[in-house]
N, C-alpha and C positions, 0 to 999 in steps of 0.2 A: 452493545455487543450482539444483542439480537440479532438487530438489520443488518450486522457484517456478517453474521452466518448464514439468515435467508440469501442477501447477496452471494455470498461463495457457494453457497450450494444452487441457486438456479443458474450457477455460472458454468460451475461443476457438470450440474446432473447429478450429485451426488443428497441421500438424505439429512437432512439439518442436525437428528441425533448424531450421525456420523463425524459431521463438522466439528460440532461443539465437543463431542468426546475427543478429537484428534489436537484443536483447539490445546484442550487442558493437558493433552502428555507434551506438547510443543512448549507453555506456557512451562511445565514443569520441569524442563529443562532435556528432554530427552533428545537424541538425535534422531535426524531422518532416518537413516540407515537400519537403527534400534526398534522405531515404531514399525517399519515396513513386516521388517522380519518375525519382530517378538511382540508386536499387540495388534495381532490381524484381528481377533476378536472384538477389539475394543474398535477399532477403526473398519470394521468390513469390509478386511484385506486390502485395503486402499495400495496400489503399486509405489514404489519407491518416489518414481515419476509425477505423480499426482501427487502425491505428498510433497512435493517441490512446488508444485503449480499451488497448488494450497497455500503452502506457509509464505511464499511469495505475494500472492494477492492480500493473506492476511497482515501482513506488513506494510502493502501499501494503503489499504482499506484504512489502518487503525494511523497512519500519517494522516489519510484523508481527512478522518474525524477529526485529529487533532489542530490541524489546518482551518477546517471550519469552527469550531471552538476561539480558534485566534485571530478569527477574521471577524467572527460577531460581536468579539468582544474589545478590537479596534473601530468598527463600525458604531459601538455604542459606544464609546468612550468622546465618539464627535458627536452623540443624541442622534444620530441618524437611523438607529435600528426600528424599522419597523416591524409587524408581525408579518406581514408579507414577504419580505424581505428574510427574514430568520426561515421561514419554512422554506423560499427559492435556495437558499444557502444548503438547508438541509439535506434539500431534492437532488443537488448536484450530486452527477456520480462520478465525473472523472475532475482528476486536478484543475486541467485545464480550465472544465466551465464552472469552475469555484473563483479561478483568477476571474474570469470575466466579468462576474455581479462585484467581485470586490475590485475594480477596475476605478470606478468612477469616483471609487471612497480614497484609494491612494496618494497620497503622499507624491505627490509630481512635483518633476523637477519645472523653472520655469518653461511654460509654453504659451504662447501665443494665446490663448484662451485665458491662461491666469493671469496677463500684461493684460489682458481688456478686462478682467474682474477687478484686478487693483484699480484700473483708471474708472470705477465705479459705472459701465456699461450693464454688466448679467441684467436686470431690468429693462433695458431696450434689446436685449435678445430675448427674453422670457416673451416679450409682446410680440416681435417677429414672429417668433416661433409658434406661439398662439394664435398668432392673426385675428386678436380680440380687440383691439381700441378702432375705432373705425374712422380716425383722423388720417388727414396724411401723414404719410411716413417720415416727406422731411420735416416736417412742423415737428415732430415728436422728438427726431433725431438732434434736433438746435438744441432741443434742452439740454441734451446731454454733452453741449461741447465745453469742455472746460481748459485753458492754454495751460496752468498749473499740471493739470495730469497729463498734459500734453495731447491732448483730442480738441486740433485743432478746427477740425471742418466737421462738418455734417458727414464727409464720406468718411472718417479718421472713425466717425463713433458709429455707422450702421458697418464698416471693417470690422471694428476691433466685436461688433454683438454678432457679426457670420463667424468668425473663430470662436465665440464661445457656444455656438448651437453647434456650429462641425466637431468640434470637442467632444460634446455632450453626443448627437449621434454616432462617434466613433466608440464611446466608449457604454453604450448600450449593449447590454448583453444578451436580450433579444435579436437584437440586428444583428451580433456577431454570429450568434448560435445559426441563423438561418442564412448567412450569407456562406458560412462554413459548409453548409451541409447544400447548398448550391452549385457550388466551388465543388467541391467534392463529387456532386453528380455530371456537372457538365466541363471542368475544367482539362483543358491539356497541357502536356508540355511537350514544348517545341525544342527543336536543340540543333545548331547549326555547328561551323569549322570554326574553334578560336585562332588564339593568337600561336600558342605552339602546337604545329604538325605532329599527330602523333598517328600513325597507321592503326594502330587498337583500339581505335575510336572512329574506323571509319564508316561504322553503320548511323554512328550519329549525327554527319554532316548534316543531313536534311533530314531529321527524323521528328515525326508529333504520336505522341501513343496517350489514350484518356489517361488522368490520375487514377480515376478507380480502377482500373485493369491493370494497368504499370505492375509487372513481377519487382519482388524482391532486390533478385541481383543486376536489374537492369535501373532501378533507385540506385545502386551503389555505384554501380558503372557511372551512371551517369554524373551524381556527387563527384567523382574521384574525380572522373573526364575535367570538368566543371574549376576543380581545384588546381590542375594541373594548367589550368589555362587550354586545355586541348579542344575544349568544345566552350559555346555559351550556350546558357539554358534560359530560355522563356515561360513561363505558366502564363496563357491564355485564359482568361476565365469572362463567366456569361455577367460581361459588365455592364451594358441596358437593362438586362432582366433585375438584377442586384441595385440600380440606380430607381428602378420603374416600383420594383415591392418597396423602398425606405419609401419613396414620396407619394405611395396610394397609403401608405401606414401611417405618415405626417397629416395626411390628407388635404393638400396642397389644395387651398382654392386659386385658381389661375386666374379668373377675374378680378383677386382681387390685387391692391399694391404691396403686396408682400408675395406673392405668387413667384414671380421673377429671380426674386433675392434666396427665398428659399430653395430654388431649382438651383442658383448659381451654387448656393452653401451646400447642398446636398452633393453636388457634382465633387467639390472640393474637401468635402469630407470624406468621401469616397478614392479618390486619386491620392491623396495628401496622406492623409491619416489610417485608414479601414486598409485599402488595397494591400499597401505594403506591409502592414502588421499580419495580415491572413494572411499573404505569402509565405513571410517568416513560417507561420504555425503548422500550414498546409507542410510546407517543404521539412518542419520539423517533427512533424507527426509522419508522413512518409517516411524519413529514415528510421522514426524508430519505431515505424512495422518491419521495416526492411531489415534492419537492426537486428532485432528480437529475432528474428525468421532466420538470420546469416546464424546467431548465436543457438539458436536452436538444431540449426542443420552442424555447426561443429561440434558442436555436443554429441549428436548420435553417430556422427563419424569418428569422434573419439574414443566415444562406448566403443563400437564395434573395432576400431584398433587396436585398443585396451584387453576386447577379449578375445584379441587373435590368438588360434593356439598353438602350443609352446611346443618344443622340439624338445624331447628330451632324451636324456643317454647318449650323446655325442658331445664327442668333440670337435669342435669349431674352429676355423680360423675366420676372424674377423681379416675384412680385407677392404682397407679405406684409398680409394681409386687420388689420384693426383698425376699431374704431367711433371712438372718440373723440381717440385720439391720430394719426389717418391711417392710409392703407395706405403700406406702403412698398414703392418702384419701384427695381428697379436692370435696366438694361440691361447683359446681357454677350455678347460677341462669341463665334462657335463655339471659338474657342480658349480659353473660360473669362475671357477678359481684360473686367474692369469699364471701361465705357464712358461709363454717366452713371446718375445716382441722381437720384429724385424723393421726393416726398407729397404724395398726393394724399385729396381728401377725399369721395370719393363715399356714404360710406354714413353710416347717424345720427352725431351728430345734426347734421352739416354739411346733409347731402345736396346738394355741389356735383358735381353729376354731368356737366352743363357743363364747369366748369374742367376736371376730371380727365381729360376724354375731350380738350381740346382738347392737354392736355399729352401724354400716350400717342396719340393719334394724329398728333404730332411726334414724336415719338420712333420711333414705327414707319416712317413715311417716311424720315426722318433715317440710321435706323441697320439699314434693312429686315429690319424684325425678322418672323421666321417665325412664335413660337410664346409663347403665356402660360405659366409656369407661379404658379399659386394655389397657397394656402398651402393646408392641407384644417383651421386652429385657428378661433379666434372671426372670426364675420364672413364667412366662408369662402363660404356661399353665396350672399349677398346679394354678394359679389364676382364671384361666377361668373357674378350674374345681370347684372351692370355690364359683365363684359368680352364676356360672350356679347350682347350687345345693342350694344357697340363695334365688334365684327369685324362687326358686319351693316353697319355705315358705312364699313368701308372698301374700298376700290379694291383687293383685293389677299386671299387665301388666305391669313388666319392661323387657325390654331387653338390652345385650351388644354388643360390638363393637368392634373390636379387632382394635388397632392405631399404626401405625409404631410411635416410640416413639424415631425415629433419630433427633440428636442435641436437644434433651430436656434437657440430663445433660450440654450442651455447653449455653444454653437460662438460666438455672436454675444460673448458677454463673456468668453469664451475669452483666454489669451497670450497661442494662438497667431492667434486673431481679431486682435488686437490686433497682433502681429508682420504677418501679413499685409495690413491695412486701418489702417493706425497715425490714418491724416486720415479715416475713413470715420466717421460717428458709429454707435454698437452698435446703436440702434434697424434702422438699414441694410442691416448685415450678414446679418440675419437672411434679407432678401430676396434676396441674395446665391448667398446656401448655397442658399434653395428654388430660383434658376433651377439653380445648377451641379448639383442634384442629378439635375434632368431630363435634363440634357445627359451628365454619366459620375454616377453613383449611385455608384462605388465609391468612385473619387477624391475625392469630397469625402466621403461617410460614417467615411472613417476618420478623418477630422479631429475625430469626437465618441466620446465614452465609449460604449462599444457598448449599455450598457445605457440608455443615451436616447435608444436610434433605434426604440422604442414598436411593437417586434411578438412580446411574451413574453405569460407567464399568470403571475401575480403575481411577477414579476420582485425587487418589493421586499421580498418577504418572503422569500427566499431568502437565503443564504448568498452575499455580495457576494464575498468574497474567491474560491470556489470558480467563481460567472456570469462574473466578469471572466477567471480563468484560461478556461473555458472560451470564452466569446467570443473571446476575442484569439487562440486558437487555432483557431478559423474564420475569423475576421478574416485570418487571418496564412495560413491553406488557400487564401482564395478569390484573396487577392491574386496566389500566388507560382500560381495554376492560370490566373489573367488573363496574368498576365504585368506589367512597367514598362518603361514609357518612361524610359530612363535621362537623358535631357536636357530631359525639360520636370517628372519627378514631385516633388512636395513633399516635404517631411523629413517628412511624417507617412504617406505612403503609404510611404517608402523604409524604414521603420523597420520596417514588418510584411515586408518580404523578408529570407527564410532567412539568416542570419550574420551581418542587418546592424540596429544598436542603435541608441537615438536619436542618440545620439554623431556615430555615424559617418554617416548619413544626415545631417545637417549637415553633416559633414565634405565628403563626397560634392556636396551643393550649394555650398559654400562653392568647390570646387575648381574645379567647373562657372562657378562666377561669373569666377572669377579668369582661368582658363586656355579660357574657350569652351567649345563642346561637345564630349564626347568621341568621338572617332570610333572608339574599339575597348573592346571587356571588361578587356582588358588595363593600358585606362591606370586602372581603379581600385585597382590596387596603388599606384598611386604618393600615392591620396587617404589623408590622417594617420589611422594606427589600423587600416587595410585591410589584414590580413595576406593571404598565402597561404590559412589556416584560409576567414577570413571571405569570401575568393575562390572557393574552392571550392565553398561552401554556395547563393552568391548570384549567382554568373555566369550561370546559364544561366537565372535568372529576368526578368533583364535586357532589355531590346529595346535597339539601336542603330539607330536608323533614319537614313537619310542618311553610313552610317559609311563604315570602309575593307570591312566583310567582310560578304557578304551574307548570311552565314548568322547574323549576329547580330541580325536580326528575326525569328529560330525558337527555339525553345527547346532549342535543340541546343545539349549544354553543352559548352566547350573542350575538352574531355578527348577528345569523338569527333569533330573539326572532321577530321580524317586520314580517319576513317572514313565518314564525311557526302561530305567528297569524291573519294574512290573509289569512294562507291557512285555518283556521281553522273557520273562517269569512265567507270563500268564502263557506263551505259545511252547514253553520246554526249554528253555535261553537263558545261556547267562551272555552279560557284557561281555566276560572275557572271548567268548564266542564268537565276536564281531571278526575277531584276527582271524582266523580257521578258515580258509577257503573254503573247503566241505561243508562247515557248517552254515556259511554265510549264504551261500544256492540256497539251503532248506530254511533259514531262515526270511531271506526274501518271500520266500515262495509262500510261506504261513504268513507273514502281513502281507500280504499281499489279498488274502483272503478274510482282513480282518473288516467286520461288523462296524464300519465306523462310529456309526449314530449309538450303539448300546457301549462300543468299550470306550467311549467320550465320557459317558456319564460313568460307567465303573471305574476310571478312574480319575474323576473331577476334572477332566481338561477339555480345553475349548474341542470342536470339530477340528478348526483349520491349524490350531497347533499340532492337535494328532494328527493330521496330516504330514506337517514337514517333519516329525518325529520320524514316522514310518519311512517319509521318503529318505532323510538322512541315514539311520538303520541300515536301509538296504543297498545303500551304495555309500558305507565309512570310508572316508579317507579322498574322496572322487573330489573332482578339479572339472567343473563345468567346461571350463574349456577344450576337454579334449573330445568334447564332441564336435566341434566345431571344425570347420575345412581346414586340413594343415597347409600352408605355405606349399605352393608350385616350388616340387625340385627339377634342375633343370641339367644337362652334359652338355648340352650342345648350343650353341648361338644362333637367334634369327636376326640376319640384317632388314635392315629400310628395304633396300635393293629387292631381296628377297618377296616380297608383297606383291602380293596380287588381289584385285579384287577376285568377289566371291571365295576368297581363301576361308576354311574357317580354321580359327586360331582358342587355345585356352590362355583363358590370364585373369589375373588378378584385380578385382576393385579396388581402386588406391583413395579415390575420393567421389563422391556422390555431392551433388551441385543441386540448387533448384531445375536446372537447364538440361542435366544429364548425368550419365557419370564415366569418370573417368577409370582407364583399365590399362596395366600394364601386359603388352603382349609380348613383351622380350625386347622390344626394338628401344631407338636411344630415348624417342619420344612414347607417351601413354596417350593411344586412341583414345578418340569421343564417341561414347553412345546416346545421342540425344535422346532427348525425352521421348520423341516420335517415335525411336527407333526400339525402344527400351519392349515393348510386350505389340500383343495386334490390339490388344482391347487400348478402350483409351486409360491413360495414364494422367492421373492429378500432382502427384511428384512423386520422382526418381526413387525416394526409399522405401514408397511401397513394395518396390521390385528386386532393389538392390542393398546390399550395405559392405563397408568396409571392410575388405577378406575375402570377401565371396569369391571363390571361384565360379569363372563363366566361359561356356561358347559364343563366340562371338565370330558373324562375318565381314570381312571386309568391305566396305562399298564405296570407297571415294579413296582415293592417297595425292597428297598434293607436297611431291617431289619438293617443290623451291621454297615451302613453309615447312617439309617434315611432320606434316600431319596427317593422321590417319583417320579415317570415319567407319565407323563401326555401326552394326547392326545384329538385335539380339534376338529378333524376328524369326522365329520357326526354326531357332536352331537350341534352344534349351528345354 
């Protein structure tokens, strides 16, 4: 356990006590979410983030171990363990070069090397290889002809002793380790036109870029390219220099009559056996840097979708755009609640644009609705250009919203669509989801598989099982850093708070049905399957609003409710006080002026806990997200047509790329701001500059009419 925590912390940067204390509340069952927030002491504040990166490596670290444990003890189970051998094993630090020493011990299937061992040959390769007897070579080789094992000739048995030395140097783990890291320095790949035409791949007709430089999403590209048949891909690598270091290593004497044989074997074990196995590794280990990299950039573009903020105190229509089968209408109340569903037919090939308007603008009187939200899928524009040309007809301030309206259809025929909307029809729901998204973003985003909420870079060519753990572990960050409403949230948002499982998030509503709203943290022990454990983990993620104790609208966990109200004793405060606008300004204002370091120790709690104390204190009840840029409201429509270069335009970050990112400016398609274009200084990637939400100025500098594509530039105007 030592050496995994020296490892993770000079991995880190972070100090070894730190490790090992963080180590034991992980080991002890607590959640991420839990430690970030409630043992910053004990962990020296370690970010939610790092705390992922942590328990992650520490899980593969303790496979590692467990791996080498089971390789030394298949190794010795054939008497082959030596001491050397046990400490190479030791030394290994990634999987991979653990496979490599344990390469030559495995269990193979027959190969051409094990057919010349049975036929009693390894012995006249051992002396090739040696180049110690100093007979001729074919005088030694007769010996070994036997017609029974079938080594007919003299050339049947110095054959079958070159496959068991090419065997033997392919499956050196020296040789591999440094032919790897050869490959690695000097290798390219080349990438030509396959067999299917595909225009999306046309940079990769003639294209060679080094392995080590190769970006991320241009590994993925070209994988996909590759799969589709659209391109073929070459790896080039420095094959004389890798054939030149094995035979100054063998130490080939060329004078002598082994000289030959060994140049030939070494060639062939190289071509045959080596080459093709490090291509595999090389091309597998590239996708999964590229991989990790893709799964890393949709995660923070998920965070920052997650904490887009929320619209509230309106009523909304959702408005889900389609041609031929209608658009779909749902009206919903500020408090999410469906109020009434339409379809309507404004666009081809009905073009009842009459009825439609005469329908939504009852519905807007009817139910005074503030705000559109549009789907941003097919039809989308020519909807925007419907509803924008409505609001100019009516008597009254409404504005729309344009909504990425990813995984609505995957939500809409959903269970749990289906548990919530049981008489809604599924065409409906989709329109649904696109208002509540406008109105909380989070609250309904978690109701979909995180990888359908459409802001990755080849999301599908990734490792599903690895995107999902990793989503759900942002997913499960953003919720318990918002915080829940404990009496109005769903079982699909309750289920990403720290300790609590789909089970019991049912559980929790189900108890909420029965028994009314709860009015303390406390009454969830009494909800089925809510132990103590799961108490702990999830209390202070919790909100009570309207409850017994007023500090259960802060994130103040049970544990310091003593210490929250002495502190708030000690400045003239009671809890109840939190409510009181007047008081809560004077409040603030006196912790705001508090002695951290003496009223820590007066009243036993950490520094960095008194910290988020005070900070919850001062702003009970706050929703981080409404700090955050709200959603471009828009009246009016900009077409393609409209575009001009050097225009500048505002719009929205919808997605952030290794390459750039992308920005909705109102038109049908979302400009590219490349990377170059993104700031004057130079840029390492796009989220230093940018993240999902962000409003931005951007100007025009390229439009290409016959693709509908826009180029942007974010250069001296933000």
């Amino acid at each position: 356990m030592e050496k995994i925590i020296k490892q993770i912390s000079s991995e880190l940067n972070i100090r070894e006590a730190q490790i090992a204390a963080t180590i034991q509340l992980i080991d002890d069952g607590n959640t991420i979410p839990f430690i970030a927030r409630y043992r910053k002491e004990v962990t020296g504040n370690l970010s939610d983030e790092t705390l992922r990166i942590l328990d992650e490596r520490l899980t593969y670290l303790r496979n590692l171990e467990q791996r080498k444990e089971e390789v030394k003890r298949l190794i010795d189970e054939q008497g082959k363990l030596t001491e050397e051998l046990s400490k190479s094993i030791d030394n290994a630090m990634i999987l991979s070069e653990l496979e490599d020493i344990y390469r030559p011990y495995k269990q193979k299937k027959r190969t051409r090397a094990t057919i010349a061992k049975e036929k009693g040959l390894e012995p006249l390769a051992n002396i090739i290889y040696l180049q110690s007897d100093k007979r001729d070579i074919l005088e030694i080789a007769k010996e070994y002809i036997d017609e029974e094992k079938e080594v007919n000739t003299i050339e049947d048995a110095i054959s079958g002793a070159k496959d068991i030395i090419a065997e033997n140097i392919s499956d050196n783990a020296k040789y591999r380790k440094k032919i790897k890291s050869m490959c690695i320095r000097e290798a390219l790949i080349s990438t030509k036109t396959g067999k299917e035409e595909n225009n999306v791949y046309d940079m990769y007709s003639e294209y060679t870029e080094s392995i080590r430089t190769m970006p991320s999403h241009r590994i993925l590209a070209i994988n996909r390219g590759e799969k589709e048949d659209a391109i073929k891909v070459k790896m080039e690598k420095p094959t004389d220099k890798i054939i030149d270091y094995i035979s100054k290593d063998i130490i080939i004497d060329r004078n002598s009559k082994y000289g030959n044989i060994l140049e030939e074997t070494i060639i062939d074990s190289y071509t045959r056996l080596i080459e093709p196995s490090i291509e595999r590794e090389l091309r597998a280990d590239m996708f999964e840097k590229a991989e990790d990299k893709a799964i890393k950039v949709f995660g923070k573009n998920a965070k920052q979708l997650l904490l887009q903020a929320p619209i509230k105190g309106m009523t909304v229509i959702g408005f889900d755009p389609a041609y031929r089968t209608g658009c779909k209408i749902a009206v919903i109340d500020p408090t999410g609640k469906l109020l009434d569903t339409a379809t309507v037919y404004p666009t081809e090939p009905q073009n009842d644009v009459e009825g439609a308007k005469k329908v939504l603008k009852t519905f807007i009187e009817k139910y005074d609705v503030n705000m559109f939200a549009i789907g941003n899928g097919t039809a989308s524009r020519e909807s925007e250009q419907f509803v924008s040309d409505l609001i100019k007809e009516v008597d009254k301030d409404v504005y729309y919203a344009i909504v990425s309206e990813a995984g609505a259809s995957v939500y809409s025929a959903s269970k749990l669509a289906t548990e919530e909307y049981p008489n809604i029809n599924v065409s409906l729901r989709g329109a649904i989801s696109i208002a509540r998204r406008l109105q909380d973003p989070l609250a309904e985003l978690v109701k979909i598989d995180p990888k359908a909420i459409g802001v990755g870079q080849y999301q599908h060519d990734v490792n599903q099982k690895k995107l999902s753990e990793s989503l759900n572990g942002v997913v499960e960050d953003v919720v318990n850093s918002v915080g829940v409403d404990i009496n109005t949230a769903t079982p699909s948002l309750l289920s990403y708070v720290a300790g609590i499982n789909k089970t019991i998030a049912k559980n929790i509503v189900t108890y909420r049905d029965e028994n009314g709203e709860i009015k303390e943290r406390k009454d969830l022990l009494k909800v089925s399957k809510l132990g103590k454990v799961a108490f702990e983990q999830c209390a202070g993620f919790l909100r009570v609003f309207n409850g017994n104790n007023p500090l259960e609208i802060t994130g103040v966990h049970p544990e310091s409710y003593e210490k929250a109200e002495k502190l708030l004793t000690s400045i003239g405060y009671s809890v109840e006080d939190l409510l009181e606008k007047n008081k809560l300004l004077q409040i603030k204002k006196h912790l705001s002026q508090i002695d951290i370091s003496n009223t820590s120790k007066e009243l036993d709690v950490g520094e960095l806990t008194l910290k988020d104390i005070i900070e919850e204190l001062s702003k009970p009840g706050r929703d981080p997200r409404e700090e955050l840029p709200k959603p471009i409201l828009r009246s009016d429509v900009l077409k393609f047509d409209d575009l001009r270069e050097d225009m500048i335009l505002t719009g929205t970050v919808r997605n952030v790329t290794d390459f750039g990112a992308f920005i909705d400016i109102g038109v049908k398609h979302d400009g590219l701001v490349h990377i170059s274009q993104l700031s004057d200084r130079y840029v390492k990637n796009p989220s230093e500059i940018v993240s999902v939400g962000d409003i931005v100025k951007v100007k025009v500098i390229g439009i290409d009419v016959e693709k509908q594509k826009v180029s942007l530039s974010m250069k001296e105007v933000n």
